[in-house]
N, CA, C and O atoms as a printed pandas DataFrame, in Angstrom:
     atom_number atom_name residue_name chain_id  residue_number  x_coord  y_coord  z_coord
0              1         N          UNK        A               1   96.440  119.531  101.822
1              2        CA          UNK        A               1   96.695  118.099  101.893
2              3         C          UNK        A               1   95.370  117.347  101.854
3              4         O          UNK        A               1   94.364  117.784  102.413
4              5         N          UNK        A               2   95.415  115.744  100.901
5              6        CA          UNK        A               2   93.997  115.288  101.340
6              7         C          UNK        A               2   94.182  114.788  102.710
7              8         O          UNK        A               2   95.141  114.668  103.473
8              9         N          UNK        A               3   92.937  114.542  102.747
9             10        CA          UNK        A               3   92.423  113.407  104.625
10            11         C          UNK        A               3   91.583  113.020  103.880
11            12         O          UNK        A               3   90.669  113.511  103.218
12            13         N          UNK        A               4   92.294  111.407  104.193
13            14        CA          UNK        A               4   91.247  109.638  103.605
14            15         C          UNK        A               4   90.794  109.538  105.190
15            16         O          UNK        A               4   91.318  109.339  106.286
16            17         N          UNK        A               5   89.469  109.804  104.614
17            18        CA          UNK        A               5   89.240  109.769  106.166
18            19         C          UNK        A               5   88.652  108.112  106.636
19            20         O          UNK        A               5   88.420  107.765  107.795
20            21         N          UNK        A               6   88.504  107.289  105.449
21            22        CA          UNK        A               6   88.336  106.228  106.023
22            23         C          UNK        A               6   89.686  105.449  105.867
23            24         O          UNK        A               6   89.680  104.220  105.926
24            25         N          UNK        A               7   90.672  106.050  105.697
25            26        CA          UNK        A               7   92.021  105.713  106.034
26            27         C          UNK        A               7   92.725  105.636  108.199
27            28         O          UNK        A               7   93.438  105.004  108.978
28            29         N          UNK        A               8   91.755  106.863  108.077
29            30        CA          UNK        A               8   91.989  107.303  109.549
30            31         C          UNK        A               8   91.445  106.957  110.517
31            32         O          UNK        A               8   91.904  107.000  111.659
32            33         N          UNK        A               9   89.557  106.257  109.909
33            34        CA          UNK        A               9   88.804  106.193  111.007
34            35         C          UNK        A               9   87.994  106.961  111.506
35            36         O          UNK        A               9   87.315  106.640  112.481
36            37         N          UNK        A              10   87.883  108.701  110.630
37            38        CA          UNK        A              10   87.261  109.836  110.949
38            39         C          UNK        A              10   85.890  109.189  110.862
39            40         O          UNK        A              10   85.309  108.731  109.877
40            41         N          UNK        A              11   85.510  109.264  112.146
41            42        CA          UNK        A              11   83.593  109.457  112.369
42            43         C          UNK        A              11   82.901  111.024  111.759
43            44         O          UNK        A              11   81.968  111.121  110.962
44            45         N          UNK        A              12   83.392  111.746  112.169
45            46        CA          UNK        A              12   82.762  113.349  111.829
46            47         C          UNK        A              12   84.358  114.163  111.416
47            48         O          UNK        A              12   85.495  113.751  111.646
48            49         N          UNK        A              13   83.992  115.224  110.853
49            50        CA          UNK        A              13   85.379  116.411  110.696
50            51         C          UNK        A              13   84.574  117.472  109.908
51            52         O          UNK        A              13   83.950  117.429  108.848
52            53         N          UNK        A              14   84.860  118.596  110.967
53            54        CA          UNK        A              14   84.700  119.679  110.483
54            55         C          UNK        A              14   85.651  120.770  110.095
55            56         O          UNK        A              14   86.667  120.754  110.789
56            57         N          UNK        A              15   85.621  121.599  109.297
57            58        CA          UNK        A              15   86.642  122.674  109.030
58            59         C          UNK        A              15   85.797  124.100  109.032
59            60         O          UNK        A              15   84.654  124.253  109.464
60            61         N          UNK        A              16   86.580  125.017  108.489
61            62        CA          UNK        A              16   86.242  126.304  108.559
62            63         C          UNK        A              16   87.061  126.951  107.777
63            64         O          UNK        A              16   88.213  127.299  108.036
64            65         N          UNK        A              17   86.214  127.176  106.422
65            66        CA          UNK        A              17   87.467  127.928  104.716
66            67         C          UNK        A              17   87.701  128.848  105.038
67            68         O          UNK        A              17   88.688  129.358  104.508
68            69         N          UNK        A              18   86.839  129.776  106.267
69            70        CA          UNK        A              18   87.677  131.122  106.010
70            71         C          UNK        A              18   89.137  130.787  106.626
71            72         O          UNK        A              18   90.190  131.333  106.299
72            73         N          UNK        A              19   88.975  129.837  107.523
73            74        CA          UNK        A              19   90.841  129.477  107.994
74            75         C          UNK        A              19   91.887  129.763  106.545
75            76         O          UNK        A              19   92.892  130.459  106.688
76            77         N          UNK        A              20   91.665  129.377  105.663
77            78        CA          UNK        A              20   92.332  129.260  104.098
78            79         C          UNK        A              20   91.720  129.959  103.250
79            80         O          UNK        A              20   91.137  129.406  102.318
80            81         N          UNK        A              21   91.725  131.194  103.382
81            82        CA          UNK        A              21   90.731  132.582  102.956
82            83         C          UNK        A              21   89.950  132.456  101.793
83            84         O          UNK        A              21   89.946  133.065  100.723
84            85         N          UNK        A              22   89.045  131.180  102.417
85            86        CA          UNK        A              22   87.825  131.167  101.659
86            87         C          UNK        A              22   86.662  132.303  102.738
87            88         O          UNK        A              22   86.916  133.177  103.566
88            89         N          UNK        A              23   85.353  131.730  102.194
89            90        CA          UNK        A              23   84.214  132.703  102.875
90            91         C          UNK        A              23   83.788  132.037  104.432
91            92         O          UNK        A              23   84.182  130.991  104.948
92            93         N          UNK        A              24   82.966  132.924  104.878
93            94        CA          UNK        A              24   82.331  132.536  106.339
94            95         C          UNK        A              24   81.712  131.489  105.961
95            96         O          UNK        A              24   80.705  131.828  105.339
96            97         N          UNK        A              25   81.860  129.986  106.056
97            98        CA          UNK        A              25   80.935  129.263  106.072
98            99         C          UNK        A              25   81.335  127.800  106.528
99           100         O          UNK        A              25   82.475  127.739  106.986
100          101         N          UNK        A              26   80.862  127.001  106.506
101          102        CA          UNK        A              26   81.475  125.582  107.286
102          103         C          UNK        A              26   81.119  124.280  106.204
103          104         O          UNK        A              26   80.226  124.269  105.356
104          105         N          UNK        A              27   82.145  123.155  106.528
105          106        CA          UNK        A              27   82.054  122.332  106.068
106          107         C          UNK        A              27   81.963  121.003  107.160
107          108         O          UNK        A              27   82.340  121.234  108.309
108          109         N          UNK        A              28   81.589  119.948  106.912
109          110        CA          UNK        A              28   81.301  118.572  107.543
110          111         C          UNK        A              28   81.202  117.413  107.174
111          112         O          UNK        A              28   80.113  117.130  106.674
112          113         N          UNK        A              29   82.062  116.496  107.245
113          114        CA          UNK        A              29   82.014  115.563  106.819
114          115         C          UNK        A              29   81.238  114.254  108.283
115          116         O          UNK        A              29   81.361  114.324  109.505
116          117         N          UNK        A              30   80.782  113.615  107.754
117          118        CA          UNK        A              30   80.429  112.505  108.723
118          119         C          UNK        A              30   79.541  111.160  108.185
119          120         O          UNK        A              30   78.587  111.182  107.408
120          121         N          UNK        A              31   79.976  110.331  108.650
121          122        CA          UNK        A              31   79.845  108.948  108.177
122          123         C          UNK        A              31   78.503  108.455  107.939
123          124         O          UNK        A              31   77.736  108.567  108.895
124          125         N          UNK        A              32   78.131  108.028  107.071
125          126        CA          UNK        A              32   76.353  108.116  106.748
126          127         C          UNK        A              32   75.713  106.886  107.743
127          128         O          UNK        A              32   74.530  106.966  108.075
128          129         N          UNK        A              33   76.034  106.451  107.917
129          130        CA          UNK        A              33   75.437  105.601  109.430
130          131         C          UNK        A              33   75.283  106.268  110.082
131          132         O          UNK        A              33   74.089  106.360  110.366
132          133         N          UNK        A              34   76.268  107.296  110.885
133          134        CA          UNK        A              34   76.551  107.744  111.817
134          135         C          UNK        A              34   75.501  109.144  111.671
135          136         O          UNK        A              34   74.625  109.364  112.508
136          137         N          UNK        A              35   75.701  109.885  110.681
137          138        CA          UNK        A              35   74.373  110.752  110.352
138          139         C          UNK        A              35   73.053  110.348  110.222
139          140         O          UNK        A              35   72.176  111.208  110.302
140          141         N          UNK        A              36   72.804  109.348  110.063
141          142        CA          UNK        A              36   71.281  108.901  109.412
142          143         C          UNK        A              36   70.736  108.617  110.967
143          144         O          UNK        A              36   69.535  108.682  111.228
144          145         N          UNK        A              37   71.666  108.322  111.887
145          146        CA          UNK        A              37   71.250  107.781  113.333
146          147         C          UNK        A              37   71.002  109.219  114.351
147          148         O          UNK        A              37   70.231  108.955  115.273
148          149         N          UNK        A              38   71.399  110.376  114.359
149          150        CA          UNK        A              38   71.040  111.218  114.436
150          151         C          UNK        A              38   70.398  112.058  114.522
151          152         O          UNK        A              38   70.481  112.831  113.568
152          153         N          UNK        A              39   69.225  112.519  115.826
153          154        CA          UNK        A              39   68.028  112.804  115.691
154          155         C          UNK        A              39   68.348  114.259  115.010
155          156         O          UNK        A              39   69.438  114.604  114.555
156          157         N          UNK        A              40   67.069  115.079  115.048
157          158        CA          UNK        A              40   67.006  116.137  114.016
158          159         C          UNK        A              40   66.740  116.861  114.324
159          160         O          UNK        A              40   67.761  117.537  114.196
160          161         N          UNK        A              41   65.783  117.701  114.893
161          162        CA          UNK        A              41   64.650  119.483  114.227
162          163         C          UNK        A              41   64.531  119.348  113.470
163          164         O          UNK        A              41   65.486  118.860  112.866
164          165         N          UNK        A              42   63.710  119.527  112.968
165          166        CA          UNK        A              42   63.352  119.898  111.017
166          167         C          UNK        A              42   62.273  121.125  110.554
167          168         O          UNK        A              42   62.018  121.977  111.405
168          169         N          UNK        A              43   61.891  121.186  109.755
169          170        CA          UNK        A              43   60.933  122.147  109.842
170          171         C          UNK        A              43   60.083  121.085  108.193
171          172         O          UNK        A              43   60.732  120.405  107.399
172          173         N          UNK        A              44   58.296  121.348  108.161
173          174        CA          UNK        A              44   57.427  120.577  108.106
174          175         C          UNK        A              44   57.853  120.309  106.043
175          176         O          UNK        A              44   57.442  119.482  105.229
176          177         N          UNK        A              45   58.981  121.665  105.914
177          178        CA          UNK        A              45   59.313  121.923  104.684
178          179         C          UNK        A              45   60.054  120.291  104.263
179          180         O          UNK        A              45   59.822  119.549  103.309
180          181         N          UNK        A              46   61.004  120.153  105.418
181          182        CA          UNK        A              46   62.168  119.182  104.794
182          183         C          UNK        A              46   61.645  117.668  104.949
183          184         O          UNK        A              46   60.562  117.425  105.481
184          185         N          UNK        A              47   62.358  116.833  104.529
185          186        CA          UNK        A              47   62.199  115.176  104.396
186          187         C          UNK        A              47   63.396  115.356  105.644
187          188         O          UNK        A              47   64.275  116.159  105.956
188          189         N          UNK        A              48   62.797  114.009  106.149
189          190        CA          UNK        A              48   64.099  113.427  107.296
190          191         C          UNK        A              48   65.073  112.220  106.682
191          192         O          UNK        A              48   65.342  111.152  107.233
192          193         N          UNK        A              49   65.457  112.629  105.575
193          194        CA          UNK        A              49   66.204  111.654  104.942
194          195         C          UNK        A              49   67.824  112.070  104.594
195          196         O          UNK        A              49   67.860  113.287  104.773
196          197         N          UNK        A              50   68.987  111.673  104.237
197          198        CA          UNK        A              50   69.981  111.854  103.779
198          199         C          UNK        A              50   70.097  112.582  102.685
199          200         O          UNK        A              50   69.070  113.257  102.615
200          201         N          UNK        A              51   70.811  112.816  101.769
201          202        CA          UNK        A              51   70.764  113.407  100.612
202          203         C          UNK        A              51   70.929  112.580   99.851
203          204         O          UNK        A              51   71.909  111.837   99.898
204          205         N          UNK        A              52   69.796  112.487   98.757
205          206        CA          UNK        A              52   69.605  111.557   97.669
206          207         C          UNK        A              52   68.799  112.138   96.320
207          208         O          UNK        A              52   68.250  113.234   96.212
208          209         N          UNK        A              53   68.897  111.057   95.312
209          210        CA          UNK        A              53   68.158  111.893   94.265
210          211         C          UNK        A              53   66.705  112.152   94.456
211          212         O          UNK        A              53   66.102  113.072   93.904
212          213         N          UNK        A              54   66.171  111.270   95.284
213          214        CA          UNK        A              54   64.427  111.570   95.511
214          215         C          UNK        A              54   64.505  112.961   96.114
215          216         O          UNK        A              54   63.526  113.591   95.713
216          217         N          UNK        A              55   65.270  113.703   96.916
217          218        CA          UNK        A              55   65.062  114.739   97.990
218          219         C          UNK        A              55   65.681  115.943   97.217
219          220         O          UNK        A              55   65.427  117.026   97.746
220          221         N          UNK        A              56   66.625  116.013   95.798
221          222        CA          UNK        A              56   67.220  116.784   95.227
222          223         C          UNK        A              56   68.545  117.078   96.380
223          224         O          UNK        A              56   68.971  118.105   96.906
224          225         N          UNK        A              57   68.755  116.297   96.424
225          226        CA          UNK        A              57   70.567  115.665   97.431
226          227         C          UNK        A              57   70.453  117.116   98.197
227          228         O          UNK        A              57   71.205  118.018   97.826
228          229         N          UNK        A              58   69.445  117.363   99.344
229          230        CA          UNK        A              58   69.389  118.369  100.034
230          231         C          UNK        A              58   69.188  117.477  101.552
231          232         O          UNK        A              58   68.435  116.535  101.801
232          233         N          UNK        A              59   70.084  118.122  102.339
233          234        CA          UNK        A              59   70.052  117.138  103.677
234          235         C          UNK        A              59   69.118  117.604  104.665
235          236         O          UNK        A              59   68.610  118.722  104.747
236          237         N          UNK        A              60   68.950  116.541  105.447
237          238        CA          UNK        A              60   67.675  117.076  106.830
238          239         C          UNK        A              60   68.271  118.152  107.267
239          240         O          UNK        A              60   67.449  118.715  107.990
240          241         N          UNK        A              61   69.284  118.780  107.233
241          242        CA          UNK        A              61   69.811  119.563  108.270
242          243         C          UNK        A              61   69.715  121.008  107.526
243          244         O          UNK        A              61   70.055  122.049  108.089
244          245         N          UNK        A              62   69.195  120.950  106.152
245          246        CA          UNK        A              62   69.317  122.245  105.811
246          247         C          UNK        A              62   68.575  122.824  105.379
247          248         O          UNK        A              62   67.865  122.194  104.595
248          249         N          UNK        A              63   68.214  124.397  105.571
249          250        CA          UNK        A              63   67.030  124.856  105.349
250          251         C          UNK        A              63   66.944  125.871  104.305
251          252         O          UNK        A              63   67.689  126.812  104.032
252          253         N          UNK        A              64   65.836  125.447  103.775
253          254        CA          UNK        A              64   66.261  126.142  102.274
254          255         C          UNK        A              64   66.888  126.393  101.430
255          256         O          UNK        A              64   67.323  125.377  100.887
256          257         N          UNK        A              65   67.237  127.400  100.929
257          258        CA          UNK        A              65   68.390  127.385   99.312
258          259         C          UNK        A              65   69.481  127.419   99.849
259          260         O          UNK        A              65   69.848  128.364  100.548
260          261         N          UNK        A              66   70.069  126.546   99.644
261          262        CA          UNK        A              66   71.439  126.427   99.674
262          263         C          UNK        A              66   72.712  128.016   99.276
263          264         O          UNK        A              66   72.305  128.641   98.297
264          265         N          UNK        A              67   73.734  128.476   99.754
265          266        CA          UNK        A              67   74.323  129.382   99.862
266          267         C          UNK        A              67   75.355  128.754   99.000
267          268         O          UNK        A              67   76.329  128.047   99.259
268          269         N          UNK        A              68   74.759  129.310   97.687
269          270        CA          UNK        A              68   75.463  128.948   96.458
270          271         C          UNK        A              68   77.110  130.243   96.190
271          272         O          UNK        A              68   78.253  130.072   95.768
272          273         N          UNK        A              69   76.488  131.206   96.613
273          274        CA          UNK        A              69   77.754  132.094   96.688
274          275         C          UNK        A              69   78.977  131.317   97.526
275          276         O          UNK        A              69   80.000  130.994   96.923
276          277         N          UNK        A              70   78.831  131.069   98.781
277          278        CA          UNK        A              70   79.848  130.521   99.539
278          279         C          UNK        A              70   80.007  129.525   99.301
279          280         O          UNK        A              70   80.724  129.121  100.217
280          281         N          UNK        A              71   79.783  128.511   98.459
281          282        CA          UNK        A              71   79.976  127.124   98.302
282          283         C          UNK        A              71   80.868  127.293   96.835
283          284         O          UNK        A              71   81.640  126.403   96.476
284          285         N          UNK        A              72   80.706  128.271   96.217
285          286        CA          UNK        A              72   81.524  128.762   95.110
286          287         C          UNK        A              72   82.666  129.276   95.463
287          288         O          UNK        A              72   83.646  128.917   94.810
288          289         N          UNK        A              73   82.836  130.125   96.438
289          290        CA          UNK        A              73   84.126  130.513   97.321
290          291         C          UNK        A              73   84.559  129.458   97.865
291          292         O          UNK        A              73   85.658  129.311   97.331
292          293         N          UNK        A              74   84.394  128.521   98.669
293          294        CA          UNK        A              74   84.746  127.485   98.901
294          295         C          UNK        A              74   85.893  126.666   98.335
295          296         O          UNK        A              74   86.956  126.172   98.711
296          297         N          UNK        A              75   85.136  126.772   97.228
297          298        CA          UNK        A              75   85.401  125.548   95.885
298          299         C          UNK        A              75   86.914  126.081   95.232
299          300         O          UNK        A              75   87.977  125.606   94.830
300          301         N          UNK        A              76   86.154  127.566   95.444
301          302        CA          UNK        A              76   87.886  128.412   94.373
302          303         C          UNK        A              76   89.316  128.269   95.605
303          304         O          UNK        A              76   90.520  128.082   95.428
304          305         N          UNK        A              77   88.440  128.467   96.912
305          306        CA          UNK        A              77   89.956  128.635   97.718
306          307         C          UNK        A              77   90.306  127.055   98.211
307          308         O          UNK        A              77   91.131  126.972   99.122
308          309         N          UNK        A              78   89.926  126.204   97.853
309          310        CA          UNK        A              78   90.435  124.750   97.954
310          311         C          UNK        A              78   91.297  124.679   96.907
311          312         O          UNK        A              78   92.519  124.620   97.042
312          313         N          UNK        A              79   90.476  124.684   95.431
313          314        CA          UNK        A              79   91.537  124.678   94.238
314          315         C          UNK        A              79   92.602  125.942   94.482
315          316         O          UNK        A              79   93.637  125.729   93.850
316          317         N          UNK        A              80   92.627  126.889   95.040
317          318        CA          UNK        A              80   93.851  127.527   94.953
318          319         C          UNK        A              80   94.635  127.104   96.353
319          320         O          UNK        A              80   95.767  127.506   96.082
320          321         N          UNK        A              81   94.686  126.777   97.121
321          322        CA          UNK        A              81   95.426  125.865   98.052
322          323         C          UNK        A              81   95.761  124.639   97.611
323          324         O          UNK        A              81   96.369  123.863   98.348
């Protein structure tokens, strides 16, 4: 099913694909105000910025290469649900 989440009012929502036998990995949604206000950790690698085209749409929160395998699993067990 979708969730409009600014239908609902959702500030944050998280899930978990392996629930819907995708892979070990997590998803998050949350409201870009509400993230950008958000202190951090970072490491000296990352920008403290949102994801945008200056940063190659990589967020403060993540470190290094992205887990392109599971984000591909992801993707297939959404479209097959």
């Amino acid at each position: 099913a979708v969730v409009d989440v600014q239908a609902i009012g959702c500030d944050m929502l998280a899930c978990s694909p392996y629930k819907f036998f995708g892979p070990h990995s997590g998803m998050l949604f949350g409201r870009r105000d509400l993230l950008a206000s958000l202190p951090v950790d970072h490491l000296d690698c990352q920008t403290d910025q949102l994801p945008c085209e200056e940063n190659c749409h990589m967020s403060r929160w993540e470190l290094g290469t992205q887990n392109y395998e599971a984000l591909a699993g992801v993707a297939a067990a959404v479209d097959y649900i």
